[in-house]
C-alpha positions in Angstrom: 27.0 -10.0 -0.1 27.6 -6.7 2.1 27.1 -7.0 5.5 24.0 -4.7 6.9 25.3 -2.0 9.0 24.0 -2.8 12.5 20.8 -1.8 14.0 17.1 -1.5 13.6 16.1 -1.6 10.1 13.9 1.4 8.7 12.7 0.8 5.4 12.6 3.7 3.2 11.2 4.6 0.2 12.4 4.7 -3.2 12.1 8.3 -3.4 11.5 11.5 -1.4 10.4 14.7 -2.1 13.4 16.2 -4.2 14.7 13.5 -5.5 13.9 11.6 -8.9 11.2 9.0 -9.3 12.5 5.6 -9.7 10.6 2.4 -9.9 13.6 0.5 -11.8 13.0 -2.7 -9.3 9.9 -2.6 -10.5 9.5 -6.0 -12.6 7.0 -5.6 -15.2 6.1 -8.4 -18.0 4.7 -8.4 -21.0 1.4 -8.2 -21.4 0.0 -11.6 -22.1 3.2 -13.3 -20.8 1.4 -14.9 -17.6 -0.5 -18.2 -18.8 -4.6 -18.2 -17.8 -5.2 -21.8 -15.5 -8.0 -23.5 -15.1 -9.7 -21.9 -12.7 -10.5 -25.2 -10.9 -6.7 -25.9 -10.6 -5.4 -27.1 -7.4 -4.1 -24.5 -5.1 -0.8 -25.9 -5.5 -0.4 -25.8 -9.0 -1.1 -21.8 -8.5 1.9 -20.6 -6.1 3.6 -19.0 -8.9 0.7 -16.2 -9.6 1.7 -13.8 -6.7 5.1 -13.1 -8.2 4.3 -12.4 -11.6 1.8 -9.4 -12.8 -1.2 -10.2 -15.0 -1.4 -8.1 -17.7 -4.0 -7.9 -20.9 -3.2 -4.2 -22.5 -0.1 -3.9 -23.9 1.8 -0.2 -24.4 0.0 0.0 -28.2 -3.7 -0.7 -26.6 -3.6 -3.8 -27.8 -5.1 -7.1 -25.9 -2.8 -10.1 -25.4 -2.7 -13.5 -24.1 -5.3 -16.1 -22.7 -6.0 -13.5 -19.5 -7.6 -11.5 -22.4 -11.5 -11.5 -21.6 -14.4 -11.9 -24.1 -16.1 -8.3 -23.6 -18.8 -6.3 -25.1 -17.5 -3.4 -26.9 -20.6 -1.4 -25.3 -19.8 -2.9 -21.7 -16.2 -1.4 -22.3 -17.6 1.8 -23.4 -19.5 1.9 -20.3 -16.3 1.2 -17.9 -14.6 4.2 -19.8 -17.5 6.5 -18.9 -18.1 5.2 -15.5 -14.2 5.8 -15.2 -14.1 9.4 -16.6 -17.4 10.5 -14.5 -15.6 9.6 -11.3 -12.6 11.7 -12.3 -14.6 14.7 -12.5 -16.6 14.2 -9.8 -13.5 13.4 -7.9 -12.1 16.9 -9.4 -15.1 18.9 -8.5 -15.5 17.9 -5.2 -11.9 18.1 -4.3 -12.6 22.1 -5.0 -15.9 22.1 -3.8 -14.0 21.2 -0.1 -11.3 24.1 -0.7 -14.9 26.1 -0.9 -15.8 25.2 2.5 -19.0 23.4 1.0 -17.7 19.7 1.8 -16.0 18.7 5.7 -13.5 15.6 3.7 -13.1 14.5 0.6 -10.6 11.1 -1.1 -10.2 11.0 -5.0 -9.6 8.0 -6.5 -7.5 9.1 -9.6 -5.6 6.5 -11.0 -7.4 3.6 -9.1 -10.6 4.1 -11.4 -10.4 1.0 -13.4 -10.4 -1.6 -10.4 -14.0 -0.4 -9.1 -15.3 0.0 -12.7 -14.3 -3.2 -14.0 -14.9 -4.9 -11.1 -19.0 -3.8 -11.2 -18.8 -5.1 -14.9 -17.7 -8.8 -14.4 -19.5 -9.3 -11.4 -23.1 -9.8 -11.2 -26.1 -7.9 -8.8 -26.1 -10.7 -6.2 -22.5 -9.9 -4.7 -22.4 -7.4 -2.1 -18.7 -5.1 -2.4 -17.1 -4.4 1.2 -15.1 -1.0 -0.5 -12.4 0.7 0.4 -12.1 4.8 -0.3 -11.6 4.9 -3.3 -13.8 3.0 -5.4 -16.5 5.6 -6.4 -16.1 4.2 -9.8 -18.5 1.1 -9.2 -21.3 3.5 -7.8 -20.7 4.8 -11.2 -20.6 2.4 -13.3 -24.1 0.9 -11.6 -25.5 4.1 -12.0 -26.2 5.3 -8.7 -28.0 8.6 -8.5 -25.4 11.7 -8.6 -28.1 13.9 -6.4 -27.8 11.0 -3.8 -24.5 11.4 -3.8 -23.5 15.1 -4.0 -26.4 15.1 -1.1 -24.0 12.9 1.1 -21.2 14.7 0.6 -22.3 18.1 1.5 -24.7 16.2 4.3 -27.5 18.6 4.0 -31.0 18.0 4.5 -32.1 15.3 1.9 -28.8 13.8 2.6 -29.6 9.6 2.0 -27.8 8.8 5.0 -29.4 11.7 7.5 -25.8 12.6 8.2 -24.9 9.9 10.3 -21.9 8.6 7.6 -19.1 10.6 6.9 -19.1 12.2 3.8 -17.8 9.9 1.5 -18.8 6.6 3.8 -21.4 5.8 0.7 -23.9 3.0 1.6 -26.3 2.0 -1.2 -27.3 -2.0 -0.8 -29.4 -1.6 -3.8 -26.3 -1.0 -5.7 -24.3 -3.9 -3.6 -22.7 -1.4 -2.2 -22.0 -2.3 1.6 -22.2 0.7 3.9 -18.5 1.8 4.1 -16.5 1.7 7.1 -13.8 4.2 8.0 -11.9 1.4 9.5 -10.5 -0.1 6.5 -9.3 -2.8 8.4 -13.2 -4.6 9.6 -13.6 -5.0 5.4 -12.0 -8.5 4.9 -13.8 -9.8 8.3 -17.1 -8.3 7.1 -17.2 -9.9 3.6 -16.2 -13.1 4.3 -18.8 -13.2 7.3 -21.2 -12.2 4.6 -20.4 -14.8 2.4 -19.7 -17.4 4.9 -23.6 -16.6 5.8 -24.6 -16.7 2.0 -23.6 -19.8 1.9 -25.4 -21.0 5.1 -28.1 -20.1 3.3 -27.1 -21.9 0.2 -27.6 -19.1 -2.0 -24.9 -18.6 -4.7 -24.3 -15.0 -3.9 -20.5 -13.6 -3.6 -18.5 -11.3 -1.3 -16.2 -8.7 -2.9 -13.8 -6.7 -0.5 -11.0 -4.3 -0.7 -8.4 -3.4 1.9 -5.1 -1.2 1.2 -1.5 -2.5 1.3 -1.4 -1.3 5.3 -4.3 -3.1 5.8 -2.8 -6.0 5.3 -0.4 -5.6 7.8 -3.4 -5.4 10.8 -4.7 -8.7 12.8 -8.1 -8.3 10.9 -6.7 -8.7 7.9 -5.0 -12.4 9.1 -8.0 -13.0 10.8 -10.8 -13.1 8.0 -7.9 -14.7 5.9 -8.3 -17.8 8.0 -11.7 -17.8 8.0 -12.0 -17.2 4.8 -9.6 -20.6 4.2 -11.2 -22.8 6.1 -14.5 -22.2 5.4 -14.2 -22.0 1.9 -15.7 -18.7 1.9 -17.3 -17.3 -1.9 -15.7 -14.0 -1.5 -12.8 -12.4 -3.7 -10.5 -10.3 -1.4 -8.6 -7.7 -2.8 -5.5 -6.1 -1.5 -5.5 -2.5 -3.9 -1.7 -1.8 -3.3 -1.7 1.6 -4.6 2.0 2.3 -3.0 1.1 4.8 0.0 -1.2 4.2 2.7 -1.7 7.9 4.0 2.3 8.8 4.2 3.6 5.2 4.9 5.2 3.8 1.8 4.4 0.1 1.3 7.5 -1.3 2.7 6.2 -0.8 5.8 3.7 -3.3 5.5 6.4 -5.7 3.8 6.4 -5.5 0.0 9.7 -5.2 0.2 10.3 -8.7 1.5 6.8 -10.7 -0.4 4.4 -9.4 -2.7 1.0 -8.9 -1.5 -0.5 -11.3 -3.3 2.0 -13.9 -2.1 -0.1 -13.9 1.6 -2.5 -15.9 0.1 0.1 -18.9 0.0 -0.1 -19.1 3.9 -3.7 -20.1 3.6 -3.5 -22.1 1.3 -5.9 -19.6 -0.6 -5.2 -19.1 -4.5 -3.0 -15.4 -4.7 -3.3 -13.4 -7.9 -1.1 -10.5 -8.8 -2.8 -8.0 -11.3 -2.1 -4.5 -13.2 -5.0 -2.6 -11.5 -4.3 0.1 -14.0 -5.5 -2.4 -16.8 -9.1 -2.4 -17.0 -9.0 -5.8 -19.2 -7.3 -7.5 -16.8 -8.8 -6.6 -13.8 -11.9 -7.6 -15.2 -10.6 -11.3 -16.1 -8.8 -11.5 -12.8 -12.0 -11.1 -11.2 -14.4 -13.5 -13.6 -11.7 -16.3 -12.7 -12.2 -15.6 -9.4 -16.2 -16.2 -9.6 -15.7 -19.1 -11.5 -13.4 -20.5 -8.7 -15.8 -19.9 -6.4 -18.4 -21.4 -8.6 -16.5 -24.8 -8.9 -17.0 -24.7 -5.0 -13.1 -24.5 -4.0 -14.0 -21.2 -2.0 -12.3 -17.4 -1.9 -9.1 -16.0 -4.2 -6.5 -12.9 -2.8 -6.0 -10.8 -5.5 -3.6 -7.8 -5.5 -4.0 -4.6 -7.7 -1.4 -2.9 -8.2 -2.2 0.7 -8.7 -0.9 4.2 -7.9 -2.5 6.8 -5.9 -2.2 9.4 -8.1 -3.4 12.4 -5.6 -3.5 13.2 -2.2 -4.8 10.7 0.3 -7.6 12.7 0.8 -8.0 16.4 1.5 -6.5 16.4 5.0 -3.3 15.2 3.5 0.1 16.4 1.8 1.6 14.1 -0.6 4.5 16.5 -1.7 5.7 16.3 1.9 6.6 12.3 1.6 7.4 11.7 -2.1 8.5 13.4 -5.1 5.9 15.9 -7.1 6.4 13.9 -10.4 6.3 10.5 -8.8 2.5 9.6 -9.8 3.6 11.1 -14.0 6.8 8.2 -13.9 4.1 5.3 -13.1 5.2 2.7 -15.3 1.6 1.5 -15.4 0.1 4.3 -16.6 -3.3 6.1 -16.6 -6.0 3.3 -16.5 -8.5 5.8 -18.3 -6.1 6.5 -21.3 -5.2 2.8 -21.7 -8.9 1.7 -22.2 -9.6 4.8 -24.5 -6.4 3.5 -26.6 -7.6 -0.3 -26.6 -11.3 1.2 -27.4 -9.7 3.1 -30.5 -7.1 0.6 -31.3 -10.2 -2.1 -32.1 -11.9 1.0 -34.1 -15.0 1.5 -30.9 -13.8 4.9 -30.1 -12.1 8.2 -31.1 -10.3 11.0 -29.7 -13.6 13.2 -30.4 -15.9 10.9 -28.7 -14.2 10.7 -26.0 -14.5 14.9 -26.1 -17.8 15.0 -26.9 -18.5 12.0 -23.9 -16.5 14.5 -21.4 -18.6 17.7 -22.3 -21.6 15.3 -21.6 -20.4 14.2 -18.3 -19.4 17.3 -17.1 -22.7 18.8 -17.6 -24.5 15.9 -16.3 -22.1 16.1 -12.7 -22.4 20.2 -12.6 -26.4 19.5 -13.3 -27.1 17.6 -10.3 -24.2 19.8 -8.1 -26.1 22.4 -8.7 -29.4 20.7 -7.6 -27.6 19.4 -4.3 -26.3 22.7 -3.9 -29.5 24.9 -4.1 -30.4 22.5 -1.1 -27.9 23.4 1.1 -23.7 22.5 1.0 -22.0 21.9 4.8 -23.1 24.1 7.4 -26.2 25.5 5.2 -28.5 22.9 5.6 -28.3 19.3 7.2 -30.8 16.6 8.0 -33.6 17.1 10.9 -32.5 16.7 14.2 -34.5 14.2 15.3 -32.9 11.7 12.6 -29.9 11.5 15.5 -32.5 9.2 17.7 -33.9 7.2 14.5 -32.1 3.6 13.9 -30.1 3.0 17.7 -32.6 1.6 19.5 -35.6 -0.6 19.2 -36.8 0.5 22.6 -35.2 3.6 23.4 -34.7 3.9 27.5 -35.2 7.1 29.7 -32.2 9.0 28.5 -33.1 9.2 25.1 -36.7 10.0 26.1 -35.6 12.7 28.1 -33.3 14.1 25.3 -35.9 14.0 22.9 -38.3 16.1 25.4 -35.6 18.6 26.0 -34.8 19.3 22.1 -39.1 19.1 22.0 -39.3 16.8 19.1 
């Protein structure tokens, strides 16, 4: 073996702007090479899962092996809608910003299939402590597109009354925890959650997501222990979608473990899963509940994804990695690998799925236009007085005295 040139040791990324894409050390299997366990299986019988890749589709559309979930050809349908809606809401927002009509904006293209199939196999009792980008489970549980173009240009019938920023979504009729710009508080939120579900012996189920730098903080280690020995009922998911903002994610140590491999420390069952394969995403997740319904407590699971654009509208990504980086993937486009399983099983066609974008699009520039004609950023914004509404149960002198200066 070579000996290491002396020094601190930098990781570095496969590839930087200029160079070619390479994921060769990627190693992918088959799909339907990883055996399905018993869900109930002992945690020791399971430390293979985080190095290995879970995989359903395979390159002809095609469903393989036992991870391969029974679904409803119409719940699949849905997930491909839900899917397609957030790309286009994702693509008109992202130009409604360069319009000055929006402060920030994230997309989530590429990662669509983790929210969407995630809101399919779980039911309405969990409560999902989300990450950015995972728009795709507001749409696939139908959440109102006024109440959210309304949030995002934080005008005056904006849901939140402007104190969120503009994609911090909270809907808890939709099990949709308020989001929290600091990724990091996600894991420790949900499993305090579910720890308090189960206090209460009700059989409801945390869901949280944290990026690949997340899991590099002392929050993330934190709720992790927790989480193991309390037996927590939540499902914590580490989306590793290569980049956290401009730090590849070697700098949080995939180079040297898998993410999916921190579970083993806990003693905490680690899956490792093709989050760009809506089929297994979805049966990664059911095992998950049905660990937690055998009573043996929380699963780590680790999606591994690409962010395909920017990560958000304050940022650059041709300044860190190659232009045609996100077009190499090896795991492809989740949205055109469940359109080819749907038409490989004969439950969808290349002019449906047309005809199902033309819908969508008019449905998203509908209700943009309605949000619009009440106001974009800067044109119209919630009532004042909603800034003294919600912090205090007895508000002191101060805020009195504020309130009588602004006369409201």
């Amino acid at each position: 073996m070579a000996e290491r040139e002396r020094g601190l040791y930098i990781p570095a990324p496969r590839a930087r702007p200029g160079q070619a894409p390479d994921f060769s050390d990627m190693v992918i299997p088959s799909a339907g090479a990883v055996r399905r366990p018993p869900a109930d299986s002992a945690e020791s019988e399971l430390r293979h899962l985080p190095y290995t890749l879970i995989r359903v589709l395979d390159d002809d559309g095609c469903a393989k092996g036992e991870w391969a979930p029974e679904s409803d050809v119409d719940m699949l349908r849905q997930g491909l809608r839900a899917m397609m809606k957030t790309r286009i809401i994702d693509d008109r927002m992202f130009r409604a910003h360069r319009q000055a009509k929006t402060t920030f904006y994230a997309k989530s293209t590429g990662e669509e299939a983790i929210g969407a199939a995630q809101a399919l196999a779980l039911d309405h009792k969990v409560m999902f402590f989300s990450s950015y980008r995972t728009l795709s489970w507001l749409m696939l549980r139908e959440y109102p597109l006024i109440d959210l173009f309304n949030q995002i240009f934080g005008n005056a019938r904006d849901p939140l009354q402007g104190r969120q920023l503009s994609i911090l979504y909270s809907a808890r009729d939709y099990g949709f925890y308020a989001l929290s710009g600091n990724l990091g508080s996600r894991f420790g939120h949900a499993v305090g959650w579910a720890m308090a579900a189960a206090y209460r012996k009700s059989d409801a189920i945390a869901l949280a997501h944290v990026g690949d730098g997340t899991s590099a903080e002392g929050s993330f280690h934190e709720a992790m222990t927790f989480a193991s020995v309390y037996k927590a009922p939540a499902i914590l998911c580490i989306v590793n979608n290569q980049w956290a903002i401009s730090s590849f994610a070697g700098i949080a140590g995939a180079r040297e473990v898998t993410f999916a491999a921190k579970a083993l420390a806990y003693g905490v069952p680690g899956l490792r899963v093709d989050g760009n394969d809506f089929l297994a995403v979805m049966a990664a997740t059911r095992w998950a509940v049905e660990r937690i319904r055998a009573g043996l407590g929380a699963t780590l699971i680790e999606f591994v994804t690409y962010r395909a654009a920017g990560h958000s509208t304050s940022d650059d990504p041709s300044k860190y990695r190659p232009a045609e980086e996100a077009a190499h993937w090896p795991l492809g486009d989740p949205i055109h690998r469940l359109k080819q399983h749907l038409i490989a099983i004969g439950e969808w066609s290349d002019s449906r799925h047309v005809q199902a974008e033309t819908e969508l699009i008019e449905q998203v520039r509908s209700a943009q236009k309605e949000a619009e004609a009440i106001g974009t950023f800067g044109k119209s914004k919630p009532p004042v007085r909603e800034m003294f509404e919600g912090v205090f149960k007895d508000p002191d002198w101060r805020v009195l005295e504020q309130r009588r200066e602004l006369g409201i």
